[in-house]
C-alpha positions as CSV (number, residue, x, y, z in Angstrom):
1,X,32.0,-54.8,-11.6
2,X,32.2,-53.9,-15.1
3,X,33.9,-51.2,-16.6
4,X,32.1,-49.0,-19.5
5,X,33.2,-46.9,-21.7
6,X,31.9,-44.5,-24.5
7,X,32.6,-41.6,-26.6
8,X,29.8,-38.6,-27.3
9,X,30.7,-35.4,-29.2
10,X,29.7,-31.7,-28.0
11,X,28.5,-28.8,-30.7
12,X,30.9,-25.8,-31.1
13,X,30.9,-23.2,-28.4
14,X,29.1,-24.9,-25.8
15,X,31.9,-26.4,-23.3
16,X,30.4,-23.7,-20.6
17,X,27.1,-25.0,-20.6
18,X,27.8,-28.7,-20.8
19,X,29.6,-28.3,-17.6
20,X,26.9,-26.3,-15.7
21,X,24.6,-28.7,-16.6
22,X,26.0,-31.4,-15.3
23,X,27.3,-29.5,-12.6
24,X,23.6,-29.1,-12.0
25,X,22.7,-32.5,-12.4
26,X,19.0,-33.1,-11.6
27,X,18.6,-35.4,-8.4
28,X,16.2,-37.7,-9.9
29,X,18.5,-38.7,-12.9
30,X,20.9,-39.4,-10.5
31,X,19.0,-41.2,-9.0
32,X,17.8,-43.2,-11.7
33,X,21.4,-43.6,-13.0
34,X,22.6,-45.2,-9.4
35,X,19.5,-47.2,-9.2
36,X,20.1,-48.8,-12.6
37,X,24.0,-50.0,-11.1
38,X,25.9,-47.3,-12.5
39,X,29.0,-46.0,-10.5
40,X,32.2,-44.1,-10.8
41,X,30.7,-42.1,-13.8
42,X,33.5,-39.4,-15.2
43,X,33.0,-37.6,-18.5
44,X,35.8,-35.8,-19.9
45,X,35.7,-33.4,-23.0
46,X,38.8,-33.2,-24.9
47,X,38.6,-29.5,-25.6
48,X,40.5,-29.9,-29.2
49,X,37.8,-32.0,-31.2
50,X,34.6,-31.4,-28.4
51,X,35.1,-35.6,-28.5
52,X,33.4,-36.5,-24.8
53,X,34.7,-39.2,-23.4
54,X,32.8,-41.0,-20.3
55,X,33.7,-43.7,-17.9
56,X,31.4,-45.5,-15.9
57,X,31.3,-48.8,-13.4
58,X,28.3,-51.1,-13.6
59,X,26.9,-53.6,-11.2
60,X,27.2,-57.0,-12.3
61,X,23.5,-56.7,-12.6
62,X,22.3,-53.6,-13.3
63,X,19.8,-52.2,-15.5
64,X,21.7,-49.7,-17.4
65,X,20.3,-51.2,-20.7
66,X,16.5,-50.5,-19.7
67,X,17.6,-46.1,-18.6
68,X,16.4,-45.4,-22.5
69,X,12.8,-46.1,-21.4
70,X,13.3,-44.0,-18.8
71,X,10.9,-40.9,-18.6
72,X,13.5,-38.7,-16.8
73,X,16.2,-40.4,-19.0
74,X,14.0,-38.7,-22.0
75,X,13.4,-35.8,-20.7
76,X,17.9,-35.1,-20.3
77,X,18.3,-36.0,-24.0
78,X,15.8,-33.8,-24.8
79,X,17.4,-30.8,-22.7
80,X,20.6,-31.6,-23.9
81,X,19.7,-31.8,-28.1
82,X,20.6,-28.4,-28.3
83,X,24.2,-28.9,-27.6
84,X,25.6,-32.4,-28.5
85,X,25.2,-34.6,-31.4
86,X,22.6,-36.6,-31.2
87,X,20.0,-39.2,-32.9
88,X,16.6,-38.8,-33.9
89,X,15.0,-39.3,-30.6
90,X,17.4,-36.9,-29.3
91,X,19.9,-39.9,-27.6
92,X,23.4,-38.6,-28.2
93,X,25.0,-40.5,-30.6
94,X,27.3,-42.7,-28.7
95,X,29.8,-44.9,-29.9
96,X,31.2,-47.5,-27.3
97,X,34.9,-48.5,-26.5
98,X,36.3,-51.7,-26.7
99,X,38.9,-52.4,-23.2
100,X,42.4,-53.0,-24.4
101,X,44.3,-52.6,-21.3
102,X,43.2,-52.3,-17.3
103,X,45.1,-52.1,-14.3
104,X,44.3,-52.3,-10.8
């Protein structure tokens, strides 16, 4: 298993709704996310800087490189534009985390 992690950042103001959307997570990106090998996914928002910080397990072979393609995988960027930062095709900007330290 392989761990993963990455940091997004959040607009002003909109803490609240980042939670109730993911706390109303739609079934079929779910899905799609546990289908591609991803596990154990935690995102935490340090409320000081709106820095997002998420945590995820992946199958030693999963597909979590192909999810971009992904219609449904489209269609959350797209709902989520509004709030976060994010590229021109509306992926949040993520940059990844380099593992420095792990224990079991």
């Amino acid at each position: 298993m392989k761990r993963n992690a990455f940091i997004m950042k959040l607009k002003p103001g909109f803490a609240a709704e980042y939670k109730r959307r993911h706390d109303e997570i739609w079934p079929d990106l779910a899905r799609v996310l546990k289908q591609a090998g991803i596990s154990g996914y935690s995102i935490y928002l340090d409320e000081e800087t709106l820095t997002l910080f998420a945590f995820q397990k992946l199958a030693h072979n999963n597909r979590a490189a192909a999810l971009p393609g992904q219609a449904i995988v489209k269609k959350w960027w797209k709902y989520m534009a509004d709030i976060m930062e994010t590229n021109e095709d509306f992926s949040p900007v993520v940059r990844e985390l380099k593992e420095v330290f792990h224990l079991d």
